[in-house]
C-alpha positions as CSV (number, residue, x, y, z in Angstrom):
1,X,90.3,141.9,104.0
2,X,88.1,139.4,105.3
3,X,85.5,140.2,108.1
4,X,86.4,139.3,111.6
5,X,84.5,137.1,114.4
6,X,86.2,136.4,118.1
7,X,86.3,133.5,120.1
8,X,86.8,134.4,123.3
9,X,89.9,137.3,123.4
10,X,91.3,135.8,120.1
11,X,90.5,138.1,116.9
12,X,89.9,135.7,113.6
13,X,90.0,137.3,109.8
14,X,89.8,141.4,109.6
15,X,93.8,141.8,109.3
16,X,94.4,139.7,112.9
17,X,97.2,137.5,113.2
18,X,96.7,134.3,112.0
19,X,95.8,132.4,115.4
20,X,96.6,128.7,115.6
21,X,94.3,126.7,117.0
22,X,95.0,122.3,117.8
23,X,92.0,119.7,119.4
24,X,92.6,118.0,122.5
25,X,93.1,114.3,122.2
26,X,91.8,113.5,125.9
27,X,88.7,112.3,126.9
28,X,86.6,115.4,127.6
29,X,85.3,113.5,130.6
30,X,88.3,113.7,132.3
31,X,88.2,116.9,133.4
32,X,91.7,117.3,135.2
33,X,93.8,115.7,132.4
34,X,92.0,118.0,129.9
35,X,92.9,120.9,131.2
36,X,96.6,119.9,132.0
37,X,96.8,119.4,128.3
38,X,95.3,123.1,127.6
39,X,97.6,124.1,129.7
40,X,100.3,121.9,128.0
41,X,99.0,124.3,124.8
42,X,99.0,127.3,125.6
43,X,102.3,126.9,127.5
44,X,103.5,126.0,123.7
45,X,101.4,129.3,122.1
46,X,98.3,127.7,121.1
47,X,95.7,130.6,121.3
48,X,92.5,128.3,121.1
49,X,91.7,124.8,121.9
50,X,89.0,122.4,120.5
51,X,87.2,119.9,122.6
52,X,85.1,116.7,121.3
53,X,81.4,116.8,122.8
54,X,80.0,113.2,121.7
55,X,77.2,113.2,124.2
56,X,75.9,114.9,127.0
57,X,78.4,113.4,130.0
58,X,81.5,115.5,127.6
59,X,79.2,118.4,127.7
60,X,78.9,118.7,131.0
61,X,82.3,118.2,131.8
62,X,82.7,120.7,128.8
63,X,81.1,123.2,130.7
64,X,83.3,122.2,133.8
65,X,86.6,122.8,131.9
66,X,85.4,126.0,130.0
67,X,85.1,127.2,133.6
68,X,89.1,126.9,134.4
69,X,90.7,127.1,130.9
70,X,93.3,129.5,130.4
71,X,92.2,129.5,126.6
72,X,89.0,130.3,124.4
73,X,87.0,126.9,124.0
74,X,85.6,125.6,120.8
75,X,83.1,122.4,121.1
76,X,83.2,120.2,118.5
77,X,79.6,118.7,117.6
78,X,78.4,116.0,115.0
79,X,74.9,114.9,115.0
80,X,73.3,115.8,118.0
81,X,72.3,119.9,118.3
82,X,71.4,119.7,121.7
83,X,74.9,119.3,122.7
84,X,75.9,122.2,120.5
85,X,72.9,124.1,122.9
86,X,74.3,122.8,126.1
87,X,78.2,123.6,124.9
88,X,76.9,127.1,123.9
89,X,75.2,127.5,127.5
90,X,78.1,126.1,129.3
91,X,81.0,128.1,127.8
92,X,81.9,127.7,124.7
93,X,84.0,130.5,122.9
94,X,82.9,129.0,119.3
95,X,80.7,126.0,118.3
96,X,81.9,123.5,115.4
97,X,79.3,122.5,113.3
98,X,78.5,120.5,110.2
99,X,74.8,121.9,109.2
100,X,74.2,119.3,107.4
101,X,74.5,116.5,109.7
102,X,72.6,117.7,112.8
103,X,69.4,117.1,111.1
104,X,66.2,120.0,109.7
105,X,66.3,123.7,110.0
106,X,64.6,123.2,112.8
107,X,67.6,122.0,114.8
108,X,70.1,124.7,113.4
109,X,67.6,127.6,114.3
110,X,67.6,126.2,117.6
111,X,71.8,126.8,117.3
112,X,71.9,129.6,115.8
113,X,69.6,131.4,118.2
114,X,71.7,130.5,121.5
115,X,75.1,131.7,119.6
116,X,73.4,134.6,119.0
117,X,72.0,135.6,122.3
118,X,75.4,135.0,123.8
119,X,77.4,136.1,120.9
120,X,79.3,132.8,120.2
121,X,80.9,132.3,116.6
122,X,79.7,128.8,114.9
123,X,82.3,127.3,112.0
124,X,81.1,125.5,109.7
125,X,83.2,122.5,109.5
126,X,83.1,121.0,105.8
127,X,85.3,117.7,105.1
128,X,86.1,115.6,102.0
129,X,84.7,112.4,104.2
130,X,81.2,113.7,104.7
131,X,79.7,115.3,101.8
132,X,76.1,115.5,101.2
133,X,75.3,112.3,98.9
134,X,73.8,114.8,96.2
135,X,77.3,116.7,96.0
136,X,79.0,113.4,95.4
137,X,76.8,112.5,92.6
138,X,76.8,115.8,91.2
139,X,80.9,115.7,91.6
140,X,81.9,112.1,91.9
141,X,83.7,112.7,94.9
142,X,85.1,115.3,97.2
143,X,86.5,117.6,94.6
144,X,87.3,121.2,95.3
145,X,84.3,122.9,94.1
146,X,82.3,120.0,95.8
147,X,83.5,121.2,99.2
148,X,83.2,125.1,97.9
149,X,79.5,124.7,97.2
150,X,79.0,122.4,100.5
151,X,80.2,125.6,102.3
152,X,77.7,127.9,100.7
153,X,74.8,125.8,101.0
154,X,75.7,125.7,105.0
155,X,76.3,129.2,104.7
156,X,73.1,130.0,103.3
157,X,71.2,127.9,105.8
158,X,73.0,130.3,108.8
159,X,72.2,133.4,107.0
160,X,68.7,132.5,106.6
161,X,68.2,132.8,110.0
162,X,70.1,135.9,110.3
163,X,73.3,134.3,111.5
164,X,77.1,136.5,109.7
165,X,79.3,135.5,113.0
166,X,80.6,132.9,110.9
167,X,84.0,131.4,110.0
168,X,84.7,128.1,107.8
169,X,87.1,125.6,107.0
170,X,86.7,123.1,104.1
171,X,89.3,120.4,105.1
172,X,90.7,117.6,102.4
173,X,93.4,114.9,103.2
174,X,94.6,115.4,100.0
175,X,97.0,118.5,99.4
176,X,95.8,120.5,95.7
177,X,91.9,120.1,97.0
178,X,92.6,121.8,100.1
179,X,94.2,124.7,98.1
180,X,92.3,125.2,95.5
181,X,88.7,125.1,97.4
182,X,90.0,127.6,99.7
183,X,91.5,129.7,97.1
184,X,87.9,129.5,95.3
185,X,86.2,130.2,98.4
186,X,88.4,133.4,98.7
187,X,87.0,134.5,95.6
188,X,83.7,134.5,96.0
189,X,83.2,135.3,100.1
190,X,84.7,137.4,102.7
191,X,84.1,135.2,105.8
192,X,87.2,134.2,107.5
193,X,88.5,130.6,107.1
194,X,90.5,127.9,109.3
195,X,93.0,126.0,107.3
196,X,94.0,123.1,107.3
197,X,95.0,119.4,105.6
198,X,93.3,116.8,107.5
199,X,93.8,113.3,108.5
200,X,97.9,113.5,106.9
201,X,99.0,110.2,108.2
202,X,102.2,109.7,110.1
203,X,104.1,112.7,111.2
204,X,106.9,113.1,109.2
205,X,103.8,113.0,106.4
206,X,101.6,114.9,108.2
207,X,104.4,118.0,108.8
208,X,105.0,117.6,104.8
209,X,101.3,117.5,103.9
210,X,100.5,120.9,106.4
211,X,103.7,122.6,105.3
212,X,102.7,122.2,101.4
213,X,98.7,122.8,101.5
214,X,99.0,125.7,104.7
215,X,102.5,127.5,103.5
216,X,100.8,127.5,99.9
217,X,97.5,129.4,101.4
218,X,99.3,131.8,103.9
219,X,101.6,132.8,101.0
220,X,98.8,133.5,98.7
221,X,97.3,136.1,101.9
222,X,94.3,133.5,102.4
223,X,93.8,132.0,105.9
224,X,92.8,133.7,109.3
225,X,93.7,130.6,111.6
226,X,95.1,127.5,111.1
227,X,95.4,123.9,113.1
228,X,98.0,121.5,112.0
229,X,96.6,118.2,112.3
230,X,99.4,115.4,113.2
231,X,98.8,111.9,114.6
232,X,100.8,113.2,117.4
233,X,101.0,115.0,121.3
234,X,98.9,118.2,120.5
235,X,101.2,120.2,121.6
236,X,103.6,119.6,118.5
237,X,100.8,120.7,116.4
238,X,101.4,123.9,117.5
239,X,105.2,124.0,117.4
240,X,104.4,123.0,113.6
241,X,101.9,125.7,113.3
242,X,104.2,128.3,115.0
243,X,107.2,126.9,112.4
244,X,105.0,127.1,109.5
245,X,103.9,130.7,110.3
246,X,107.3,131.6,110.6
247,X,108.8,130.2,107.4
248,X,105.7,132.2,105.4
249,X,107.3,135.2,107.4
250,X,103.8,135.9,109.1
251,X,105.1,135.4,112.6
252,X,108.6,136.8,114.3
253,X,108.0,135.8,118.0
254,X,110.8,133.1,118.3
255,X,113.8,131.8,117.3
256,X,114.8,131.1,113.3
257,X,117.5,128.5,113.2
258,X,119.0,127.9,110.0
259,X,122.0,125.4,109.8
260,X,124.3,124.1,106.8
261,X,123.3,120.3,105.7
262,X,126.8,118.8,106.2
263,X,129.2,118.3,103.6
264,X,132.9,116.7,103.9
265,X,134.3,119.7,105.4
266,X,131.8,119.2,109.0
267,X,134.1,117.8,111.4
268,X,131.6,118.4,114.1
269,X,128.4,116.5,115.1
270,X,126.4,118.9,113.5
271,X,123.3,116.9,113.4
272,X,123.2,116.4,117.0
273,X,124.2,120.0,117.8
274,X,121.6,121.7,115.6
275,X,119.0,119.5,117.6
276,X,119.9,120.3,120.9
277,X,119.9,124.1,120.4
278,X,116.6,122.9,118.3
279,X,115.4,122.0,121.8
280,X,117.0,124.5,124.0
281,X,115.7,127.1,122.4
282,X,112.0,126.0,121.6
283,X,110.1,128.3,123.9
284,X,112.5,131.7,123.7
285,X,110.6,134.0,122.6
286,X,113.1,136.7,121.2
287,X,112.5,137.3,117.1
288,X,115.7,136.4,116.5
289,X,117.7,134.4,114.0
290,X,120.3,131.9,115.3
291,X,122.8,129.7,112.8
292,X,124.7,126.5,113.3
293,X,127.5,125.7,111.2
294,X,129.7,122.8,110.6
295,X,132.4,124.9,109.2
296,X,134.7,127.6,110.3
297,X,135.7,128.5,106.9
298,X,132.7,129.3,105.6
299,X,129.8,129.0,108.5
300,X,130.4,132.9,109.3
301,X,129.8,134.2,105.9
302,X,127.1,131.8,104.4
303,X,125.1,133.1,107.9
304,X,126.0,136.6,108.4
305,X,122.6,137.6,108.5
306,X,121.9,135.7,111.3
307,X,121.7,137.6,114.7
308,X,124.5,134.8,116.2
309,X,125.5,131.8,115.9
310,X,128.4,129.3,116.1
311,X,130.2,127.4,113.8
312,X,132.3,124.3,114.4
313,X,135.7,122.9,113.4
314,X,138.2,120.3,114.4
315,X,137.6,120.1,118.3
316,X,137.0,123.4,118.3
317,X,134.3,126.3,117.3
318,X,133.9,130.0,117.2
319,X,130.7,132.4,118.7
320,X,129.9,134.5,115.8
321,X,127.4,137.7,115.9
322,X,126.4,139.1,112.4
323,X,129.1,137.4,110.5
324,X,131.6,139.2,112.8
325,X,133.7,136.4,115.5
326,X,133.7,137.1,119.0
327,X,135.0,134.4,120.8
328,X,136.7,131.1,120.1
329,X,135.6,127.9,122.4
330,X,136.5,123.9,123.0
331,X,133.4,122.1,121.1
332,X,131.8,120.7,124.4
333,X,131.5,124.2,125.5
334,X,130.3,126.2,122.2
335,X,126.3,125.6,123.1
336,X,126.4,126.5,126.4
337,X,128.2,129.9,125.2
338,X,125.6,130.4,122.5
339,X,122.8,129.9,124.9
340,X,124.6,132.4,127.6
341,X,125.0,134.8,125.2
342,X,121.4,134.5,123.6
343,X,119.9,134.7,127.3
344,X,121.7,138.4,127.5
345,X,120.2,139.5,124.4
């Protein structure tokens, strides 16, 4: 079991449920339309939001969001550890850090000794794009043990001053070096870690990319939160996140739809069905399994585990709980009868 830190009310590592986390794409400046999107998040089951701080305008207004924000805070800083000091002082429920690019020991001491005094996590943010120039020439480029031994060296530097409240994420674009430096960081170290593929391209990529390198982690037990990163609205990160956590079995709040893929039999449009009770049921929040099936014959009994479901046939359909038919129904009026009947359960 890994050791656990908290940012704000969220548990992270130390047998917790994996949180998902996702990064605003606002300007932090504007204050209002920031925190309508955290809103927009949490709404959608985010659990903790990431802001950038660039300079010291964003960390102001940082501290002016943290203020009204329904969710924990993380600032996100490169270069310049005074606005990690001022994000610390204004609110922030963790601070994202690189060590290694906010200049000497000096600077992170300086950190390290507001998180400590007001009990705020730092994670040590290490990414395939911005290794030290020693660990490429050492590697020849971001390999897995490259990011592993970036990690430690950061690590180290936090310890020294007597910093543990630590978690870390060693991020990769490319799939196999996100998995393996996190399952070699496992190995050797107990600190929680974030997980994550980053910069995945376009979304249908992206959801591909994050499905492969996250599924592969949570599967193998490693990984105390997670962000899916998609060129997208935020808030679909986290319907990814929530979908990914649910195919690894590690979540049950929500609905499971499974569906057949369509075969000569479907008379239906099954395609269009399964996405509008995609869609109508994306917020319920009842663990429950729900199929769509394009065939009467067989829909029923390929999904009898589910908890109900309908299946469709020539103009017509039937309701079905746990394999077992309960009622037979016109096809324009089958999903409004699997959504009344859900709603009662």
């Amino acid at each position: 079991m890994t050791r656990q830190i908290r940012v704000g009310n969220v548990p992270i590592g130390g047998g917790a449920l994996v949180a998902i986390q996702s990064m605003l794409n606002t300007k932090t400046t504007d204050i209002e339309g920031s925190l309508a999107q955290i809103r927009a998040l949490a709404a959608a089951g985010c659990q903790i939001a990431r802001l950038a701080v660039p300079d010291k305008a964003a960390a102001e207004a940082f501290a002016e969001i943290c203020k009204q924000s329904p969710l924990p805070l993380v600032a996100d800083i490169h270069f310049d550890y005074k606005l990690a000091i001022l994000a610390a002082e204004g609110g922030a429920a963790k601070i994202r850090i690189n060590p290694g690019n906010i200049g000497g020991e000096d600077r992170v001491e300086a950190v390290v000794k507001v998180c400590k005094e007001k009990k705020i996590p730092i994670r040590i943010g290490v990414n395939g794009g911005s290794l030290d120039k020693k660990l490429l020439e050492k590697y020849g480029h971001p390999t897995a043990e490259a990011l592993v031994e970036s990690a430690f060296q950061h690590i180290a530097l936090l310890e020294k001053f007597g910093f543990y409240d630590i978690c870390v994420s060693m991020k990769s674009s490319t799939v196999p070096t996100m998995v393996k430096a996190a399952r070699l960081f496992r190995e050797k170290c107990d600190y929680p870690l974030h997980i994550g593929v980053t910069e995945t391209g376009p979304v249908r990529m992206g959801l591909m990319k994050s499905a492969m390198g996250i599924g592969a982690l949570l599967l193998d037990g490693i990984g105390d939160t997670l962000r899916v990163s998609l060129t997208d609205d935020p808030v679909e990160e986290v319907y990814a996140a929530k979908d990914i956590l649910k195919a690894a079995g590690l979540r049950k709040e929500g609905v499971n739809i499974i569906s057949c893929p369509t075969c000569g039999r479907t008379k239906i449009d099954l395609i269009g069905l399964v996405n509008q009770v995609d869609e109508a049921l994306k917020d319920c929040k009842k663990p429950i399994t729900v199929a769509v099936m394009g065939c009467i014959v067989n829909g029923p009994g390929e999904a009898r585990e589910a908890d109900i479901g309908i299946a469709g046939g020539d103009g017509c359909g039937m309701l079905f709980e746990k394999g077992q038919q309960i009622a037979k129904y016109p096809y324009e009026e089958l999903l409004p009868a699997l959504l009344a009947r859900i709603e009662k359960m």
